[in-house]
C-alpha positions as CSV (number, residue, x, y, z in Angstrom):
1,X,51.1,146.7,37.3
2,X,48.6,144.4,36.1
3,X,45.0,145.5,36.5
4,X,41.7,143.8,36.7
5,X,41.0,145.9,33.9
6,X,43.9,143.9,31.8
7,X,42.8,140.9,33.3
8,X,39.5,141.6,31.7
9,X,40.8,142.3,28.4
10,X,43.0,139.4,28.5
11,X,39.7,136.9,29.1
12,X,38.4,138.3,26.4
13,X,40.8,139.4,23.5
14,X,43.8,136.5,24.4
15,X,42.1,133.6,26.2
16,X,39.0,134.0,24.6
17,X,39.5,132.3,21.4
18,X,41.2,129.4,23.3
19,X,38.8,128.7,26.0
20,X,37.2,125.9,24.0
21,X,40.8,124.0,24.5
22,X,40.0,123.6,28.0
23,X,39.8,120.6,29.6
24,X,36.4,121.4,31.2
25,X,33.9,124.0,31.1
26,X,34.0,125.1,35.3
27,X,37.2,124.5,37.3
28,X,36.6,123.8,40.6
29,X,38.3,123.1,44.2
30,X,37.2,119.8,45.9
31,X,34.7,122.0,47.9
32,X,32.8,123.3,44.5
33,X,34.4,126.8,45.2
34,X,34.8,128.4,40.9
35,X,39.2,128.3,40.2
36,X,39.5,131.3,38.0
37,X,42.1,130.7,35.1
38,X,44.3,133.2,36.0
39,X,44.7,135.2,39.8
40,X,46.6,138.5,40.5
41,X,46.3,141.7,42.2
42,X,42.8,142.2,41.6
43,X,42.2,138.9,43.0
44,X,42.6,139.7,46.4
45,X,39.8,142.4,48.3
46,X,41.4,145.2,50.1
47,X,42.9,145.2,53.3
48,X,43.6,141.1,53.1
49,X,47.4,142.3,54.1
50,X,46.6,143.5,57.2
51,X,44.5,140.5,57.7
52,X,47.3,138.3,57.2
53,X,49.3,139.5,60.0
54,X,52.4,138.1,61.2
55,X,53.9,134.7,62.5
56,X,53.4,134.1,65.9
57,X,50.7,137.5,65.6
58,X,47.3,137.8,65.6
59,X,45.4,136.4,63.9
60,X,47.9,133.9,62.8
61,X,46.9,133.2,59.6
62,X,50.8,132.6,58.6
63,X,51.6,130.1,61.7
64,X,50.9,130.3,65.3
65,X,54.9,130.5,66.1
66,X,57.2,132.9,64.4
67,X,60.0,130.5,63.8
68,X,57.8,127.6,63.0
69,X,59.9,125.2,61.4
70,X,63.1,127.2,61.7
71,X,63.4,126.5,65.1
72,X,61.8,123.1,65.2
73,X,60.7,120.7,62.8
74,X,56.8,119.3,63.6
75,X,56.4,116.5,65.7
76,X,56.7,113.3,63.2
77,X,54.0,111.3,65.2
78,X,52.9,108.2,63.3
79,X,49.7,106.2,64.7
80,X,50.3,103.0,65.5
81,X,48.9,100.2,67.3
82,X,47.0,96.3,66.8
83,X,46.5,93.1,68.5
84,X,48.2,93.3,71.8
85,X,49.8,96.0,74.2
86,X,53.0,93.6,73.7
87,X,53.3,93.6,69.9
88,X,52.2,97.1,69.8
89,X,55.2,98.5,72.5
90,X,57.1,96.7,70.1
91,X,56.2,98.6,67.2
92,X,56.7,102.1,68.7
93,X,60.1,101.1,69.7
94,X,60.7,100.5,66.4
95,X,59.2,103.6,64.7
96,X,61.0,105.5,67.7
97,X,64.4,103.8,66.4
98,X,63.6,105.0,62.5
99,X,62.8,108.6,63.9
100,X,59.6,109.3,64.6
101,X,59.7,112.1,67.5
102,X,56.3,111.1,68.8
103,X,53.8,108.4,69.5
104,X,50.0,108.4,67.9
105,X,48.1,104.9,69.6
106,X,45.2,103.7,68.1
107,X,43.0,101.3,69.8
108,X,40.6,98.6,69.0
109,X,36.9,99.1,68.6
110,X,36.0,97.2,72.3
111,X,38.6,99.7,73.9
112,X,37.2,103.1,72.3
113,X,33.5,102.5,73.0
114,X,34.3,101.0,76.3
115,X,34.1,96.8,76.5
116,X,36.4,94.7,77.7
117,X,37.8,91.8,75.6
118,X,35.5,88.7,76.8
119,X,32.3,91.3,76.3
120,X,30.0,89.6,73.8
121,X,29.9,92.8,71.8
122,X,33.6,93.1,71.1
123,X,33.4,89.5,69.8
124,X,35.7,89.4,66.5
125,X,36.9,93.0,67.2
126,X,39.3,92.5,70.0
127,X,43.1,93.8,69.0
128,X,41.9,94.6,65.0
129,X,41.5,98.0,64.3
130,X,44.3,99.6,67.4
131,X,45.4,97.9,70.0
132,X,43.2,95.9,72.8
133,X,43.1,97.6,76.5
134,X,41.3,96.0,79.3
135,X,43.2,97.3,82.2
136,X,46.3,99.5,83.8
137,X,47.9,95.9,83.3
138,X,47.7,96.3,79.6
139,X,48.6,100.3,79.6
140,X,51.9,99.4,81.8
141,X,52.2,96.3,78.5
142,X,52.0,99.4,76.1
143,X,54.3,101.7,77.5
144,X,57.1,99.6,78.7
145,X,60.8,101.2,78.5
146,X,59.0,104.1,77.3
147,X,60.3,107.3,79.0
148,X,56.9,109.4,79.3
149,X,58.9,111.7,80.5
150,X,60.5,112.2,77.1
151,X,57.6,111.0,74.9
152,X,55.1,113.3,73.4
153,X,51.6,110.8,73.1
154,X,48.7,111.0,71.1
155,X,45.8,109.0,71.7
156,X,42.5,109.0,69.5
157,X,40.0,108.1,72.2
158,X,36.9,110.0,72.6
159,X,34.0,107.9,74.7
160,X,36.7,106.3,77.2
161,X,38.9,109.1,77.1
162,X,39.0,110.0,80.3
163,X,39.6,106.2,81.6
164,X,42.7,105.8,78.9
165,X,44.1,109.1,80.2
166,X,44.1,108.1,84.2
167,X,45.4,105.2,82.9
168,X,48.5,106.9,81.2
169,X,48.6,109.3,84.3
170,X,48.8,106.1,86.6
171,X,52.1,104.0,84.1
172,X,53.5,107.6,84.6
173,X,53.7,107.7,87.7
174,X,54.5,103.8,88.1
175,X,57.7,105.0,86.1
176,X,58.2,107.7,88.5
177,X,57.2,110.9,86.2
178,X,56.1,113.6,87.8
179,X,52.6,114.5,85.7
180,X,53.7,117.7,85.2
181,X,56.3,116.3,82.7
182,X,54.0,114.3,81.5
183,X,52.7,115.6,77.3
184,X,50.6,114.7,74.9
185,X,46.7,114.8,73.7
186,X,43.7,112.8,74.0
187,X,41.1,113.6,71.3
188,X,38.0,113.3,73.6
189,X,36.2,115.0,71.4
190,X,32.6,113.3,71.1
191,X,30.5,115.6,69.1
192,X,31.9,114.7,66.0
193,X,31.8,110.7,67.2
194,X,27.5,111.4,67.3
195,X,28.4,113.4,63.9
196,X,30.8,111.2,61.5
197,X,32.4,108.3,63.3
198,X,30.1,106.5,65.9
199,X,32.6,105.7,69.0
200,X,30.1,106.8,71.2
201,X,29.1,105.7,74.8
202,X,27.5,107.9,77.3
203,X,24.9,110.6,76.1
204,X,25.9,113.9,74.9
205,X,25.3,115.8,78.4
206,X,27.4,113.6,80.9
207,X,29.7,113.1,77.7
208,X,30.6,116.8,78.1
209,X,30.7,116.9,81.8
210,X,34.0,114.1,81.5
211,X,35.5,116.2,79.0
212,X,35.3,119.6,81.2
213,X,35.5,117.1,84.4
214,X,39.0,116.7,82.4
215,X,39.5,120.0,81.1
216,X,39.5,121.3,84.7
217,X,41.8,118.2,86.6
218,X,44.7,118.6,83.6
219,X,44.7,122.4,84.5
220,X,46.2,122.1,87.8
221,X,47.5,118.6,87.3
222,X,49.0,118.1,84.1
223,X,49.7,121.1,82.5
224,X,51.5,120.2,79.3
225,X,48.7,117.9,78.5
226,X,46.4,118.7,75.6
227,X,43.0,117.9,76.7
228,X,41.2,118.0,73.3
229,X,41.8,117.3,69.9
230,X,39.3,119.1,68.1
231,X,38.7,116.0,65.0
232,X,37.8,117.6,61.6
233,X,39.7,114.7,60.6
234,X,36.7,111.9,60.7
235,X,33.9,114.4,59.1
236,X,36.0,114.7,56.0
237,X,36.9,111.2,56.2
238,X,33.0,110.8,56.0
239,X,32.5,112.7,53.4
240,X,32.4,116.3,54.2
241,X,34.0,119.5,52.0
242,X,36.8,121.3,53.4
243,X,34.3,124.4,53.7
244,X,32.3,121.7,56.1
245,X,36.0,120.0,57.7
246,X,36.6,123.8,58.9
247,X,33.2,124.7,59.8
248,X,31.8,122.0,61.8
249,X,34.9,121.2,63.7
250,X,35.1,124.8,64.9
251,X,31.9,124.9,65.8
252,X,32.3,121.8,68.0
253,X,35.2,123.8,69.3
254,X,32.5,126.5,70.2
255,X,30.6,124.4,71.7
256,X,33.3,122.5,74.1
257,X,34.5,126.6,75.1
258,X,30.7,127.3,76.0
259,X,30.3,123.8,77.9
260,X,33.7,124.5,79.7
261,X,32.4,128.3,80.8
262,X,29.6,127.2,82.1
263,X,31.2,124.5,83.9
264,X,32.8,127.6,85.8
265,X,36.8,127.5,83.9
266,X,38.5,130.9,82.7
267,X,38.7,130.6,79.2
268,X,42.4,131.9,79.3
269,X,43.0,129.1,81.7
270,X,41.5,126.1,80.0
271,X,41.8,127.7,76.3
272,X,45.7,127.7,75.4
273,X,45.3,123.4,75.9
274,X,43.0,123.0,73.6
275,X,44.4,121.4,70.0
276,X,42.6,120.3,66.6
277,X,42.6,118.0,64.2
278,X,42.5,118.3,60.5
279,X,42.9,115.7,57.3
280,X,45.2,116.4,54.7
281,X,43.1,115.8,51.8
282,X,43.9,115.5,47.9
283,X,43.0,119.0,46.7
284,X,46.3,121.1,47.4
285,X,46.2,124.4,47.8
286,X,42.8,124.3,48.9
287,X,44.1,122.3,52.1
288,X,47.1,124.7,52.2
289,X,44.4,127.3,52.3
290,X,41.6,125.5,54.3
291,X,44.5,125.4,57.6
292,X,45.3,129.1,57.0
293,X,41.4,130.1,57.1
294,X,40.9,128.1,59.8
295,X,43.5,129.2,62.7
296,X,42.6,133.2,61.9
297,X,38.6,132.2,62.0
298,X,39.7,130.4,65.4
299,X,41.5,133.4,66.9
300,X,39.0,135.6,65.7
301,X,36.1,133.6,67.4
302,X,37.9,133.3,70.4
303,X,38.9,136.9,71.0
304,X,35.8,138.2,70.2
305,X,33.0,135.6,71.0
306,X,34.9,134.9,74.0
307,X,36.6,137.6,75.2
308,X,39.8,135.9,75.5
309,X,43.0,137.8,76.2
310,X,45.1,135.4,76.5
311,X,47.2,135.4,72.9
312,X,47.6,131.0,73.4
313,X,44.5,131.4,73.7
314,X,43.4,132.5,70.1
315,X,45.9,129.8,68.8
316,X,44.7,127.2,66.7
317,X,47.1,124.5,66.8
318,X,46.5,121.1,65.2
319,X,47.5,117.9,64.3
320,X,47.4,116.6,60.7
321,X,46.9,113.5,59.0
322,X,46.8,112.5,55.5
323,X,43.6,111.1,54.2
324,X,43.3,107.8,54.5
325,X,39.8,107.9,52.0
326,X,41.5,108.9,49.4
327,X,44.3,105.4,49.6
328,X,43.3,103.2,46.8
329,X,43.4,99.2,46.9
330,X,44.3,99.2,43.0
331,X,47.7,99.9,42.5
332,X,48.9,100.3,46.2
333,X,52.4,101.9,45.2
334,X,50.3,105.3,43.7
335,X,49.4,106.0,47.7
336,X,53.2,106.7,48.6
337,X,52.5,109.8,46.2
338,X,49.3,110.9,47.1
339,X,50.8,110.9,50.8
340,X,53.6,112.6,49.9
341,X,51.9,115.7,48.0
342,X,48.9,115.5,50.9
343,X,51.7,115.4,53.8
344,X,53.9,118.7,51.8
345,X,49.9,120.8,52.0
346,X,50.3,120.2,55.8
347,X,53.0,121.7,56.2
348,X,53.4,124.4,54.2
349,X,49.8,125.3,55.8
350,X,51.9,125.1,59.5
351,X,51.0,122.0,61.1
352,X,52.5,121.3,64.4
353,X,52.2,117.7,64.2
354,X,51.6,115.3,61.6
355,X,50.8,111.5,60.5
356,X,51.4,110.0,57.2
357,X,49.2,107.1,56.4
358,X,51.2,103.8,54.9
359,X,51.0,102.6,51.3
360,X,48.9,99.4,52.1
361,X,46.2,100.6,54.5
362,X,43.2,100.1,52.0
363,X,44.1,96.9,52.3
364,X,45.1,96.5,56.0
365,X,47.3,97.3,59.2
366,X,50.3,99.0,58.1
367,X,53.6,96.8,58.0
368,X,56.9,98.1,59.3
369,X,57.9,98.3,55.8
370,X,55.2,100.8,54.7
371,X,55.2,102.4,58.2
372,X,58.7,103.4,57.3
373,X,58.2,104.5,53.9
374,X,55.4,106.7,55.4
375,X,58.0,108.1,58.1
376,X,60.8,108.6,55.7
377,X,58.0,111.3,53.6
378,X,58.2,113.3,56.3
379,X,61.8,112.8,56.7
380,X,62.5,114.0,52.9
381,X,60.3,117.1,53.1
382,X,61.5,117.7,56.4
383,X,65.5,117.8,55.7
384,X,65.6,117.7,51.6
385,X,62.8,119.9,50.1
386,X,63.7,123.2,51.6
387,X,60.2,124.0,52.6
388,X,61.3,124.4,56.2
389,X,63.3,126.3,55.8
390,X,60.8,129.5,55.3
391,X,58.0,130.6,57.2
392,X,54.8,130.5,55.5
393,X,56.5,130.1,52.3
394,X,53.4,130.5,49.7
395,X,52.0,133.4,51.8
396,X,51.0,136.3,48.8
397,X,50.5,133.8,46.4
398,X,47.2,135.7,45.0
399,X,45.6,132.4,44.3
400,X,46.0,130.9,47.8
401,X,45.4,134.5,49.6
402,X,41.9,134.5,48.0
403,X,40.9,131.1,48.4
404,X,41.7,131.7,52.0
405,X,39.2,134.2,52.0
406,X,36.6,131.9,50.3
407,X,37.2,129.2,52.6
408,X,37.1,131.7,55.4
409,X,33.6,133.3,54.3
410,X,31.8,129.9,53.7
411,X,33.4,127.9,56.7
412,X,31.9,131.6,58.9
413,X,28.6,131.2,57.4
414,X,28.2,127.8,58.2
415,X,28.9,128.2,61.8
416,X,26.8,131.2,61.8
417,X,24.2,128.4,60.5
418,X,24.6,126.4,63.4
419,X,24.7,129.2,65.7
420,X,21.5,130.2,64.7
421,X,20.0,126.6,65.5
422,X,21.2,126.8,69.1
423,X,24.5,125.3,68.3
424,X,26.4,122.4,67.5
425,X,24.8,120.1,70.1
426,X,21.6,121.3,68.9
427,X,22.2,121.4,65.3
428,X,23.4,117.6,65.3
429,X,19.9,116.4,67.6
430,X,17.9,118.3,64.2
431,X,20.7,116.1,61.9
432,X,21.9,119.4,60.1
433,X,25.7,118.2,60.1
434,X,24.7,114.8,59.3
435,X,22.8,115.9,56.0
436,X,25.3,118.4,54.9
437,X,27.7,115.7,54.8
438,X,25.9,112.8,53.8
439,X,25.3,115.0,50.6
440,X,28.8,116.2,49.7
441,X,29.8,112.2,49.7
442,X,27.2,111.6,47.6
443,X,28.3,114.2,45.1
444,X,32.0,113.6,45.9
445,X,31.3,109.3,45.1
446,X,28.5,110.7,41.7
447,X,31.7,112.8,40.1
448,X,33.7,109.9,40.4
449,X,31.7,107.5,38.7
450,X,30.7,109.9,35.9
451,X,34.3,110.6,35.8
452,X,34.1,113.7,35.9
453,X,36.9,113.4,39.0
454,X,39.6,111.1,38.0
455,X,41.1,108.7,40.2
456,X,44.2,107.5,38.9
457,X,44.0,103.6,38.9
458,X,40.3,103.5,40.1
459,X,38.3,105.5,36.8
460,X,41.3,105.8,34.4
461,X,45.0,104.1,34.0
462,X,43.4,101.4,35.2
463,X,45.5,98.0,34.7
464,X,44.1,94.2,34.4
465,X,46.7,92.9,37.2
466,X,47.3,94.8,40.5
467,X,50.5,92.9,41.8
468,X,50.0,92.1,45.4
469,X,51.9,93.4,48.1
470,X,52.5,91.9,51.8
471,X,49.8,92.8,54.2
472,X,50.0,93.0,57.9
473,X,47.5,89.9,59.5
474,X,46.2,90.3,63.0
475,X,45.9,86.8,64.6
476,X,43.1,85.2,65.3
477,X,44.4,84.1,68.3
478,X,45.6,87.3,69.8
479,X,41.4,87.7,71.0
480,X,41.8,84.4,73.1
481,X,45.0,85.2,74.6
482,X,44.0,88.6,75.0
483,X,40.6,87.3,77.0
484,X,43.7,85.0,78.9
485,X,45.3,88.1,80.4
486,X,42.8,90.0,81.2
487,X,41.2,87.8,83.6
488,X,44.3,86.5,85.3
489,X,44.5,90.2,86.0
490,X,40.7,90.1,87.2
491,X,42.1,87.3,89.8
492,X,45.2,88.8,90.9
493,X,43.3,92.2,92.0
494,X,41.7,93.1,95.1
495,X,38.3,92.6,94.5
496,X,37.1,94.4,97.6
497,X,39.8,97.9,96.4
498,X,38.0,97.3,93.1
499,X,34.4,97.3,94.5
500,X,35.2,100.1,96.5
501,X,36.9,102.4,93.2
502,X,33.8,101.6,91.7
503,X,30.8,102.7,94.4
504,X,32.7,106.1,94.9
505,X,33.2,106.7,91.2
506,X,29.2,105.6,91.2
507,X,28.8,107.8,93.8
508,X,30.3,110.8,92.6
509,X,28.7,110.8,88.8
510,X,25.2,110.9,91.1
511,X,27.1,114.0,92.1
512,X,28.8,116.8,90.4
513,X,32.7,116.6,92.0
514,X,34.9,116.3,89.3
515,X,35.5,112.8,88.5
516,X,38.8,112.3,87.1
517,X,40.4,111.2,91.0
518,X,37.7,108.8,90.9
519,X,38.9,107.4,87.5
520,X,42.3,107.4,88.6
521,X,41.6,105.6,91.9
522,X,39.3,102.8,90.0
523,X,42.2,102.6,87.4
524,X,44.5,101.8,89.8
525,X,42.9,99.4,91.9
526,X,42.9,97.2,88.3
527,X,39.2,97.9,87.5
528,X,38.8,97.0,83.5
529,X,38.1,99.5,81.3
530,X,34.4,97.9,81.0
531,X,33.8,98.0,84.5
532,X,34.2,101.4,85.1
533,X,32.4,102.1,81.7
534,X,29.6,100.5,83.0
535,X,29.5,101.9,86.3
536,X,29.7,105.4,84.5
537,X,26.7,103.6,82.1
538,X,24.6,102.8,85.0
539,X,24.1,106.7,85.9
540,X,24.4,108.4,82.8
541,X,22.8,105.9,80.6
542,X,24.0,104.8,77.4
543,X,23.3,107.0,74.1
544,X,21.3,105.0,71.0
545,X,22.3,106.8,67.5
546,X,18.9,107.0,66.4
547,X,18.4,109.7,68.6
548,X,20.6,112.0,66.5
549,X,18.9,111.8,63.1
């Protein structure tokens, strides 16, 4: 067998006098972790086989299920939605029709941070970025000839969360679904809003009271539900490392498990529900790596910080998506194969769900045409490439076995950072996350435009005529009409049911019962998503960024 001791030699005595043929001095990952040229047995430290356990075993390093994709493909879930609840049921029909096994809705701006459509602030904004959602009206719009019953359903909403979710619960049961048949995740996950993305609302204290307030109601009421998706998605997407993606999103996770005890839940009741999120990022076996390092860190935390004993409990599962930083406006076509090699990293690190972003979305909304071509990557891996077909299939590989380690060690001492500063609630109030990342996009974006990271099509094989492709176009009439509906749902109501849902919801934030009923019974009395925002607002105040710097 190979030694370190040959490995030496041959750095010395074979590559030696052809190191100055290298393409660079320092190899790197996209985290800045040193890529040796060569990894073998004395790569890896002792005992790393036992750490790597077994599928479906502690500490699940090689996939939380031991059949993974043997016994069922991950859910295909592509995220979908613009203008109106109409054009967008439309659309999920259709990616349901082309095989997606799972719908992913994004909403407009007004919708996440809670405003309805004729709200000054939503002006220009209203059906642009996701769909537009004012009331149940809209929601029953959305979801029409949609068997929730059957439907798996995603929804990245974090501020409003728990409105959009009574929302869902109530078309459910308008279709007669019984909410314990009733699956799917919100992300409500709002530390990383104050962090990387900025869909905040309420202030961080009463914002984590809704998301235990909901972390408790789905336990006895919707079971299948998965009431967090814990977003390392958006702090990449802003800039972070992977080191950072694993380290500050578990740390979040930490912090939700702490709110949630002290809120009075078992850990092994409200744990097993809880569900991540991660981006599938450009560097590839460090993201094949950075999802391995991640789920045993998670089960390791959990068993041991938190005395969980509960084995769903210590599971890490998580949704991916592909990075949508990394899509280029130049040369469009070149994103279909950085999808496609970003979208193969996610699953063979074991994702359970996944997204693949579209061709065209640097430049806007995906059409049906790129939607596809991003559904059909997962459909070729999936059923052509064979990687399914094997669980874990790189596990050993000395190269990814030790950068697991390396990702494991740095994302650890980061959290043992934050830890340290009280937290990650506290750690964001002294701007530590903030920084960190702020910094790694600044070196990211400085390597770029010194080159010394090539972008194909942005800093080399550059061409003088991008040919243009069709782009999606919301209407700018699709705001008016949108304003149209909503209030001749404002007339139709009950005004006196609607001022009533509103005083007890009022009422109860004074207090401390759980609030999710209250939701529910403003939700269904046709209150708009701004009212009931604002009658949340009016107790718990509303949170200013600046605070967080």
């Amino acid at each position: 067998m190979t030694t370190g001791t040959d490995y030496q030699r041959w750095l010395k005595e074979t590559l030696g006098p052809q190191a100055g043929r290298q393409r660079r001095e320092r190899f790197e990952t996209l985290s800045g972790l040193e890529i040796e040229p060569l990894y073998g047995p004395w790569s890896i430290a002792d005992g790393v086989a036992e750490r790597l356990g077994l599928p479906g075993e502690y500490p699940f390093t090689r996939g939380v299920y031991p059949t993974m994709y043997r016994g069922r493909m991950w859910t295909m879930r592509q995220y979908a939605g613009f203008s109106t609840a109409a054009l967008s049921n439309q659309r999920y029909r259709y990616l349901l029709e082309q095989g997606q096994t799972g719908l992913s809705v994004a909403f407009d701006l007004p919708t996440q941070i809670g405003y309805d459509s004729d709200d000054p602030l939503a002006a220009g904004e209203v059906g642009k970025v996701g769909v537009a959602i004012d009331s149940l009206a809209d929601m029953e719009v959305l979801f029409d000839g949609i068997p929730l019953e059957k439907v798996s359903t995603s929804m990245t909403i974090n501020a409003t969360a728990s409105i959009l979710l009574a929302m869902y619960l109530a078309v459910a049961r308008r279709q007669g679904v019984g909410w314990d048949a009733v699956s799917g995740t919100i992300q409500n996950d709002i530390l990383k809003e104050y962090m990387a993305r900025g869909t905040y609302r309420f202030p961080p204290a009463p914002s984590l009271r809704l998301i235990t307030d909901i972390f408790a109601f789905c336990q006895s009421e919707v079971p299948r539900f998965n009431t967090i998706s814990i977003s390392g998605y958006h702090i990449r997407e802003a800039g972070s490392t992977a080191v950072q993606e694993i380290a500050f999103t578990l740390a979040n996770g930490v912090e939700y498990v702490r709110a949630a005890i002290g809120a009075g839940l078992s850990v092994d009741d409200f744990a097993p529900r809880l569900s991540f999120f991660f981006n599938a990022h450009n560097d590839f076996f460090e993201e094949i790596a950075k999802y391995r390092a991640a789920r045993r860190l998670w089960a390791r935390i959990m068993r041991e910080r938190f005395q969980a004993t509960d084995p769903k409990a210590w599971m890490l599962r998580f949704h991916t998506q592909t990075a949508g930083s990394t899509l280029t406006a130049q040369q469009p076509d070149n994103n279909v194969v950085r999808v496609a090699l970003q979208a193969l990293a996610a699953v063979l690190g074991g994702t359970q769900s996944l997204h693949t972003n579209a061709r065209d979305e640097a430049l806007a909304l995906p059409t049906e045409d790129a939607a596809r071509i991003a559904l059909r990557t997962q459909q070729v891996i999936a059923y052509e490439s064979g990687v399914a077909d094997v669980v874990d299939p790189l596990g050993g590989s000395w190269y990814l076995e030790q950068l697991t380690e390396r990702l494991e060690t740095e994302a650890e001492q980061l959290i043992d950072a934050i830890e340290a500063m009280g937290g990650a609630l506290k750690a964001l109030e002294a701007g530590y996350q903030q920084r960190q990342i702020s910094d790694a996009a600044f070196r990211a974006q400085r390597a770029i435009e010194t080159r010394d990271r090539i972008v194909v099509g942005i800093n080399e094989f550059t061409v003088e005529n991008d040919s243009a492709i069709p782009t999606l176009r919301v209407d700018e009439r699709i705001e008016e009409e949108q304003i149209g509906r909503m209030r001749e749902v404002r007339e139709g109501r009950d005004r006196e049911a609607v001022a009533h849902a509103l005083a007890e919801l009022e009422a109860a934030a004074r207090g401390d019962d759980n609030l999710m009923p209250r939701i529910i019974a403003a939700v269904e009395a046709y209150a708009t998503i701004g009212e009931i925002s604002a009658a949340l607002a009016g107790v718990f105040g509303e949170h200013r960024g600046s605070a967080m710097v």
